[in-house]
C-alpha positions as a LaTeX table, in Angstrom:
\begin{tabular}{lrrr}
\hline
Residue & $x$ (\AA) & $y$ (\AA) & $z$ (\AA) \\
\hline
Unk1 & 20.79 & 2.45 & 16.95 \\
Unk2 & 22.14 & 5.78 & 16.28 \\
Unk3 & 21.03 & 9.23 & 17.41 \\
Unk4 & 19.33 & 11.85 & 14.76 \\
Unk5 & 22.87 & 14.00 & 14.41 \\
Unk6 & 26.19 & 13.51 & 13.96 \\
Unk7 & 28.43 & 16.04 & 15.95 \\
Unk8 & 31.64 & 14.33 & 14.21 \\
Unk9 & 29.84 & 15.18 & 10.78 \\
Unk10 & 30.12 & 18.36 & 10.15 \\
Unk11 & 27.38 & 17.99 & 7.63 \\
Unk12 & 24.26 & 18.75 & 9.15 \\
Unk13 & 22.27 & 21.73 & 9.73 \\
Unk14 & 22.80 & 23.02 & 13.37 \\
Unk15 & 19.85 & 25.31 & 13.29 \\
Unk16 & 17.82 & 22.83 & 13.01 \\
Unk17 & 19.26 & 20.54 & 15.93 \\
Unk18 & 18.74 & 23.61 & 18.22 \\
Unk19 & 15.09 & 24.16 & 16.71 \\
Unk20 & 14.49 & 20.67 & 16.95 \\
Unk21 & 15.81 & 20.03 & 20.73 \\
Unk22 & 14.00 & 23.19 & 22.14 \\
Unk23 & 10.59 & 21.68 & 20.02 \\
Unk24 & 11.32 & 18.56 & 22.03 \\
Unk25 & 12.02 & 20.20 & 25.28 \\
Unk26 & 8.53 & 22.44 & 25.35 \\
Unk27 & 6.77 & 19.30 & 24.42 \\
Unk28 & 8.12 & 17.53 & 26.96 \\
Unk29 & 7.37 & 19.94 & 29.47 \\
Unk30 & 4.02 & 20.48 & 28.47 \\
Unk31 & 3.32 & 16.69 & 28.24 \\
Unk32 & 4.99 & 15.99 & 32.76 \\
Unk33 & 3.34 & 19.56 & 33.33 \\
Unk34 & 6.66 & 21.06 & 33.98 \\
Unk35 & 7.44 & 24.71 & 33.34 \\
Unk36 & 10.22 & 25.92 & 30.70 \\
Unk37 & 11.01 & 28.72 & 32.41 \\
Unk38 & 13.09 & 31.28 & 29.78 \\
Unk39 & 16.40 & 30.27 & 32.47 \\
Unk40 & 15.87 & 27.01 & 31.91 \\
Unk41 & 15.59 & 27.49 & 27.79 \\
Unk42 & 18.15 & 29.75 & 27.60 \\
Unk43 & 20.50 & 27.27 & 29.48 \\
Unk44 & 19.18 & 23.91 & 26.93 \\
Unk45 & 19.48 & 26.51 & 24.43 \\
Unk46 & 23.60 & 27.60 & 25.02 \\
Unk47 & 24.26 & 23.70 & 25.55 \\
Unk48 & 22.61 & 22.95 & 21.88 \\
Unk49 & 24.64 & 26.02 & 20.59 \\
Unk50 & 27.55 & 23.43 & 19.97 \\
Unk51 & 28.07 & 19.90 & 19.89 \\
Unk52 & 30.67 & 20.57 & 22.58 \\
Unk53 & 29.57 & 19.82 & 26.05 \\
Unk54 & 29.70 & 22.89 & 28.74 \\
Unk55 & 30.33 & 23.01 & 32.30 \\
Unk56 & 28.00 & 25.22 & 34.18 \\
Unk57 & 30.54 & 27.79 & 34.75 \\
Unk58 & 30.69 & 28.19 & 31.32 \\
Unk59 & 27.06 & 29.39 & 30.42 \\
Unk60 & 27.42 & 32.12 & 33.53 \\
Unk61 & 28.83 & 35.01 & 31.06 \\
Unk62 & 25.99 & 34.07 & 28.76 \\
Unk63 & 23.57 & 34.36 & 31.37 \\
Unk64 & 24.64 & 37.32 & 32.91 \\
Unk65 & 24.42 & 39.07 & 28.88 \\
Unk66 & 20.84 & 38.04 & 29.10 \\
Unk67 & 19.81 & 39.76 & 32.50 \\
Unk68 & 19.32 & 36.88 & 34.36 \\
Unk69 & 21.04 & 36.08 & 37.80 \\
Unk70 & 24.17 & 34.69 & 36.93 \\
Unk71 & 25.39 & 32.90 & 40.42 \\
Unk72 & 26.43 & 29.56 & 39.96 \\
Unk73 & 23.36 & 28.13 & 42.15 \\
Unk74 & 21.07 & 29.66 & 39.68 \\
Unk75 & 22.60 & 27.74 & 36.74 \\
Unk76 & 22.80 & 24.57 & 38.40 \\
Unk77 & 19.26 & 24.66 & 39.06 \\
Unk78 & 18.14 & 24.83 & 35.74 \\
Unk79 & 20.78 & 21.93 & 34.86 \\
Unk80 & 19.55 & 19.51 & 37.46 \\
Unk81 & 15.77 & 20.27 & 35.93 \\
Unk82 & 17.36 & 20.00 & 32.40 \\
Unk83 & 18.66 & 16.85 & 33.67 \\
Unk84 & 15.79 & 15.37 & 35.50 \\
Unk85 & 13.60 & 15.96 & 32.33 \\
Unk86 & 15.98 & 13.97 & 30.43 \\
Unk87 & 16.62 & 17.00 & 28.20 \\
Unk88 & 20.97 & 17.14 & 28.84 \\
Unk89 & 23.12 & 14.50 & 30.13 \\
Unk90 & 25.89 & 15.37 & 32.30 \\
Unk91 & 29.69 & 13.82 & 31.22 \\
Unk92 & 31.03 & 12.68 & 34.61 \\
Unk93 & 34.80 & 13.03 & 33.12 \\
Unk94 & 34.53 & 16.62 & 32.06 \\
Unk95 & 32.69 & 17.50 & 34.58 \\
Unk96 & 29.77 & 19.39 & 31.32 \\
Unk97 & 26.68 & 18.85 & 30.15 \\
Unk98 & 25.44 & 18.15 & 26.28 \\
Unk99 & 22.13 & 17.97 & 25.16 \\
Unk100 & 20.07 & 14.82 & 25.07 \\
Unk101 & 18.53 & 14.51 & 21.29 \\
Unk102 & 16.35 & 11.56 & 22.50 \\
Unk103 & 14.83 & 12.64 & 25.87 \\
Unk104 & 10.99 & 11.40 & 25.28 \\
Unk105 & 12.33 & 8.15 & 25.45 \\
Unk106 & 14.19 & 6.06 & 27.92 \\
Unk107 & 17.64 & 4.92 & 26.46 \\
Unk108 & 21.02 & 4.27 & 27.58 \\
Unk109 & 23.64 & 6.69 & 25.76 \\
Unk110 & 27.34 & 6.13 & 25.20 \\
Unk111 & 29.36 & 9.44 & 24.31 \\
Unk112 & 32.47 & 9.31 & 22.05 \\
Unk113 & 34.27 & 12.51 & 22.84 \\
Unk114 & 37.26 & 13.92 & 21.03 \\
Unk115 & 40.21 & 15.10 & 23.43 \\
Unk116 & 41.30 & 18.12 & 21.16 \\
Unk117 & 38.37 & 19.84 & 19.67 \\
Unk118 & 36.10 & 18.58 & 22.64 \\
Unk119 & 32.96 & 17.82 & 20.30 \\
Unk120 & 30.94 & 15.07 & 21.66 \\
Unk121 & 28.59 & 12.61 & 19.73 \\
Unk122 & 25.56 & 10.57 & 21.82 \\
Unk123 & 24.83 & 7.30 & 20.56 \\
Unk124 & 22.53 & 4.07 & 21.84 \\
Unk125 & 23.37 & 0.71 & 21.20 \\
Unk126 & 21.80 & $-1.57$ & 22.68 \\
Unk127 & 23.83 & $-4.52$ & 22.93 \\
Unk128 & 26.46 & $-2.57$ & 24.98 \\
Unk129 & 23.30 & $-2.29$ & 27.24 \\
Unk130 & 23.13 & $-5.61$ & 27.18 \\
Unk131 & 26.47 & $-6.65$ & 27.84 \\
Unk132 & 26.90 & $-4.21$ & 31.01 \\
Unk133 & 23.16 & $-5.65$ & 32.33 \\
Unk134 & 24.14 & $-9.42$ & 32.14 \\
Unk135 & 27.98 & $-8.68$ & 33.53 \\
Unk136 & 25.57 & $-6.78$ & 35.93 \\
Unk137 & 23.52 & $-9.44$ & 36.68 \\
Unk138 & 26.59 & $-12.20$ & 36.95 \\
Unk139 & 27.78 & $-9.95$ & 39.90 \\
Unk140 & 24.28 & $-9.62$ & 41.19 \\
Unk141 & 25.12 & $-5.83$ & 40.88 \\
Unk142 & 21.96 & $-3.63$ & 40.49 \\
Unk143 & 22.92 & $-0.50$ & 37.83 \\
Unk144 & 21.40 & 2.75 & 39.24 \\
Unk145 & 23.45 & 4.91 & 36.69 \\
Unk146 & 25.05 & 3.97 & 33.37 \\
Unk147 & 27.40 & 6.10 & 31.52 \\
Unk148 & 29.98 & 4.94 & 29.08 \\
Unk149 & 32.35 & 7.73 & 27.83 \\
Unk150 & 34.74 & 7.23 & 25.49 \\
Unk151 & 37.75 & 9.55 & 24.61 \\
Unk152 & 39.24 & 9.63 & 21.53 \\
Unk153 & 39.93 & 11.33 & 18.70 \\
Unk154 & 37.72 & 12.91 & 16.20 \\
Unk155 & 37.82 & 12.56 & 12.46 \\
Unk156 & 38.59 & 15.95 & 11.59 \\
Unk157 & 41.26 & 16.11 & 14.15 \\
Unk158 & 42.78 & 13.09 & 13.01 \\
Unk159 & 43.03 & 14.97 & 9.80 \\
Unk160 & 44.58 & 17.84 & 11.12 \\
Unk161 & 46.93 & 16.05 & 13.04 \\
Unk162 & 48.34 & 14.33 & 10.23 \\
Unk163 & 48.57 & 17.25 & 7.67 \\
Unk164 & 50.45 & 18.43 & 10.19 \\
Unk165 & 52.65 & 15.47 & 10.77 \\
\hline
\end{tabular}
């Protein structure tokens, strides 16, 4: 099963991933009585600004531009709710976070991420799930966390790269 964009793409209106995310996000909130705060929003809102995932260092400019306290304990506050909530997913290997398009659901994502332009696409598959569980389960090895990132190269840069070849 795939998630609802495609970050590798291109095609899609990313407008309406933002609209849609922040839709899901107030929903969510509303429906585990949580609070949205607008530091918490404005933080899901930068990460959904690109398909490229962002360390929290890198939304403390944006923050400050907005008025809000920009120390890093500040931002990492609203990530670890962000996170809790489901609404972003952290990439252990860049050390970022990207936004979650399915958080009102429990899933296990897998995140193909392209080493030059550093876009990042989520996608579920079950059967990887699977696989890891029963390996898992042969080893008698309980999962607390599962994260599969995989680094590679995107289509467009691909292109590039060989126009330029």
């Amino acid at each position: 099963m795939s998630v609802d964009h495609c970050a590798f793409a291109g095609h899609h209106n990313h407008q309406d991933c933002i609209d849609q995310a922040m839709s899901r996000a107030r929903a969510l909130c509303r429906q585990r009585e949580q609070r949205l705060t607008p530091i918490r929003e404005l933080v899901l809102k930068l990460i959904w600004q690109s398909h490229k995932p962002l360390g929290a260092y890198d939304l403390l400019p944006a923050l400050a531009a907005a008025g809000f306290n920009s120390a890093p304990p500040t931002v990492y506050r609203a990530l670890e709710f962000l996170q809790e909530l489901g609404l972003v997913h952290r990439l252990a290997s860049l050390n970022a976070f990207i936004g979650c398009s399915q958080p009102h659901q429990e899933h296990s994502s897998y995140f193909f991420i392209c080493q030059i332009c550093q876009l990042a696409e989520e996608r579920s598959m079950p059967s990887l799930h699977q696989a890891l569980q029963a390996q898992a389960d042969e080893l008698g090895f309980k999962i607390l966390q599962e994260t599969v990132e995989v680094l590679g190269i995107c289509p467009a840069c691909r292109s590039e790269h060989s126009h330029h070849a």
